[in-house]
Every structure is written in structure tokens, then in C-alpha cells.
N, C-alpha and C positions, 0 to 999 in steps of 0.2 A: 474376470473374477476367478479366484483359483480355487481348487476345489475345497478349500479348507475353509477358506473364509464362506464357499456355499454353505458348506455342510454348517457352520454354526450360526449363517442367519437361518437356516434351513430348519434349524434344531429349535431358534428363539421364535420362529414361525408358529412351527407344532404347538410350541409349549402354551402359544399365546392364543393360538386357535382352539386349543384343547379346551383349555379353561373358558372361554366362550362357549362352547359348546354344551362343556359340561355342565356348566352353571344355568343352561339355559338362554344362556343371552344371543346363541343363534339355534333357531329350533329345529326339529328333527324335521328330514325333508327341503330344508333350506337348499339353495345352492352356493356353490363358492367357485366364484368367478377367479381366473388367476391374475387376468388383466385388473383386476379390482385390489384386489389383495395386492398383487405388486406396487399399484399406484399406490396403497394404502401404506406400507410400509417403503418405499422408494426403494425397491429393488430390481432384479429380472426374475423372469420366469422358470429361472433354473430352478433356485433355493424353493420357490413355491411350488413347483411339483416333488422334490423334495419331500417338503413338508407333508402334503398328499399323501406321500404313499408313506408316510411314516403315523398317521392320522387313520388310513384306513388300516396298516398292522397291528393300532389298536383297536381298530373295531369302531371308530369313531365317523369312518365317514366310508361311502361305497362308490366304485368308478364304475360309470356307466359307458358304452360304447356308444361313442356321437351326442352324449349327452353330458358330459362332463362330471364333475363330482359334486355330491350330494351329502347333507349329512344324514346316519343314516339313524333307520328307527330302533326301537326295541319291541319286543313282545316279552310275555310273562314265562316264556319257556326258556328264553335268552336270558331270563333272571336268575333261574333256577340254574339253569348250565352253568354260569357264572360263577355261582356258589358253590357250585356240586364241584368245579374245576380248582378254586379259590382251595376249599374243605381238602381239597384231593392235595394241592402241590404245598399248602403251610405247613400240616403237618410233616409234610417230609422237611420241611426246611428248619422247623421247630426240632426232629428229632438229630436234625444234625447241628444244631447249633445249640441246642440247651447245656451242650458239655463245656462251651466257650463262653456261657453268657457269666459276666461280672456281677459282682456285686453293685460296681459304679453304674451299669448297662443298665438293671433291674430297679436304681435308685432312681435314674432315668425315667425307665417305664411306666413308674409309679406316679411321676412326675405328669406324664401324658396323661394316666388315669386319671387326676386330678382336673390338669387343663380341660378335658370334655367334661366332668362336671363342673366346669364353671361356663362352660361355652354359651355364651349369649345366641347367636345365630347357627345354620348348620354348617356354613361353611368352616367358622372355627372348630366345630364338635368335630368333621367330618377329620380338617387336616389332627385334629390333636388323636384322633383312632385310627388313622393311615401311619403315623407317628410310633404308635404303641406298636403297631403288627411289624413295623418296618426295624424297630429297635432288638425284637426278641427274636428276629428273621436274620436280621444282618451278618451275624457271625456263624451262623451256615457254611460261609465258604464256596458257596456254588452260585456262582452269578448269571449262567443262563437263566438257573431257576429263579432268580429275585426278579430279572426283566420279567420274567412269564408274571408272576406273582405280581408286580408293580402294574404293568397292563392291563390284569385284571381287576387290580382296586381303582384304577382309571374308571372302567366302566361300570363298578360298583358305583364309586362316586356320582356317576350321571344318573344312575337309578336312584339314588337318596337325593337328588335336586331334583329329579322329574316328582317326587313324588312329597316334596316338602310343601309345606303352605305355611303363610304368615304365621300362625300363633307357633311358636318355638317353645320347646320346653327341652331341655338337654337331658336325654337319662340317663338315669343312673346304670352303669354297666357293672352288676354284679361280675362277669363270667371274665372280663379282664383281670381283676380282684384275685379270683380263684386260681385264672393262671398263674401270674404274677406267685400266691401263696405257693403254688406245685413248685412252680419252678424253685421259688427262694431252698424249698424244704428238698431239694433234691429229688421229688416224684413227677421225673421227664413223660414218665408212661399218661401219668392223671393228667398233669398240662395238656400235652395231646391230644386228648381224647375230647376233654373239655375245649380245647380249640378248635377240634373237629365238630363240635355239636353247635359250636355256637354262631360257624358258619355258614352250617345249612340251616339252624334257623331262621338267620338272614333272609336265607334265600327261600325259606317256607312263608315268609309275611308277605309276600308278595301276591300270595294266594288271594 
């Protein structure tokens, strides 16, 4: 196998364990066998460790010595960090892309705003506001910082499935709204600010 064709089953690995994970459909604590997961996808062991250690750089799963890898857990300080990191790295990314963002970007954004009020379940609500952040973020220009940023809405995401239950009800997100309003009207500084408050709220309900 050469190294390219590891690296992108390596990649369809991650992306397909992540989402298990995050959804819940393999629980914190679980283990991930590699001989299983290989047979399970018909591949070698290469691409699956791989995938591993690209799983634990988000924070999704922990390598134990002679115990193999594990998914890992969270606590309510891990939530807050999250948010307090999230709050910390958007606003830089918001203030350097608000100069670039279109009218067609924001016709977009607005579009997302809508998709999560209408989102039936949370996984729709969840991708159509990972959507919104990622749309007003993109034209930034700084793509180290968009991994970090993306990484982190990864483990946002498994915090808002750990902690959904059956009855669904999609809210209403004023504080998208308001960005969205800042930015159309050319107040970079208010969008900001308001981006910054409404991520650590996030991360205060967790209280």
C-alpha cells in the first residue's frame, strides 16, 4: 500500500469513527480494537493507526500504554475549555475575515440561520451551525487557525450529543442574527464581541 492511498483510507477512517463517536454510537470509554476495525473496513493496520492518532489530535480518543486506545471521556471543565479556546481563536478569525466576507458569503449565512430553524433533529441543527461559523470564518485566510477552530467544533459537537435527549426542539438563535446584522452593516468590532459572548455562553450551560 503506498503512502497515499494510507493516508486517504486513513482520513475516510477518522472521519467515519469520528462520527460514531460523536453521535454516540460508540461510547466514551469503549475500546477500538485495530484488528477489528481493519477486518471491519478490509484494510491493514497501517491506515488504522493512522486514523488513531489523528482521532486522538482531536481529542476524541486516548492511547494507553499496553492497553491500546480508548475513547476518551469529557468532564464539565473540558467544556468550558472548549468554549473559552473556541471564544478565544473565532474572534481572531472573524476579525480577519470580516474585511473579505461577501455579500454572496453572508446571503449564504443567512441561509444556514434558517436551515437550524428548521432543523428537525440535532444533528441537522448541529451541521447547519458548524456551517454558519465555518462560512463567516473561512475567508480569514489563516488555515492553521481554521484546523484548530474545526477540531474544536468536533468536540463541541460530541458535547451537544452527549447531552441531547429525544424531545428535540431547534432554537431559535438570536445571537447568529445579530452577527450576521453587524457584519452586513460594517460593525466588525459588534459582530465580535457578540461572537465572543455567545461562545462562552455555550460553554456556561454546561454548568
Amino acid at each position: 500500500m503506498t503512502t497515499a492511498k494510507a493516508d486517504t483510507i486513513a482520513a475516510q477512517l477518522s472521519k467515519t469513527l469520528a462520527e460514531r463517536i460523536i453521535s454516540g454510537a460508540i461510547e466514551a470509554g469503549a475500546r477500538l480494537r485495530q484488528d477489528h476495525i481493519a477486518d471491519e473496513f478490509g484494510t491493514s493496520h497501517v491506515p488504522v493507526r493512522e486514523a488513531f492518532r489523528r482521532l486522538e489530535a482531536q481529542g476524541l480518543v486516548v492511547s494507553e500504554p499496553r492497553r491500546g486506545v480508548r475513547v476518551a471521556g469529557f468532564t464539565v471543565e473540558e467544556v468550558r475549555e472548549v468554549a473559552q479556546m473556541r471564544a478565544a481563536l473565532e474572534t481572531l478569525a472573524l476579525q480577519n475575515a470580516a474585511p473579505h466576507l461577501t455579500a454572496a458569503i453572508l446571503d449564504e449565512a443567512e441561509a444556514a440561520i434558517r436551515a437550524g430553524d428548521r432543523a428537525a433533529d440535532v444533528a441537522s441543527w448541529e451541521a447547519a451551525n458548524r456551517h454558519f461559523h465555518r462560512l463567516v470564518l473561512s475567508p480569514c485566510g489563516l488555515p492553521r487557525l481554521l484546523k484548530a477552530i474545526d477540531d474544536l467544533h468536533t468536540a463541541s459537537a460530541r458535547f451537544l450529543f452527549a447531552g441531547w435527549r429525544a424531545e428535540w426542539e431547534a432554537p431559535t438563535d438570536r445571537d447568529h442574527r445579530a452577527i450576521l446584522v453587524a457584519l452586513r452593516a460594517g460593525r466588525i468590532d459588534e459582530a465580535v464581541a457578540i461572537l465572543g459572548r455567545h461562545i462562552r455562553t455555550v460553554g456556561r450551560k454546561s454548568d
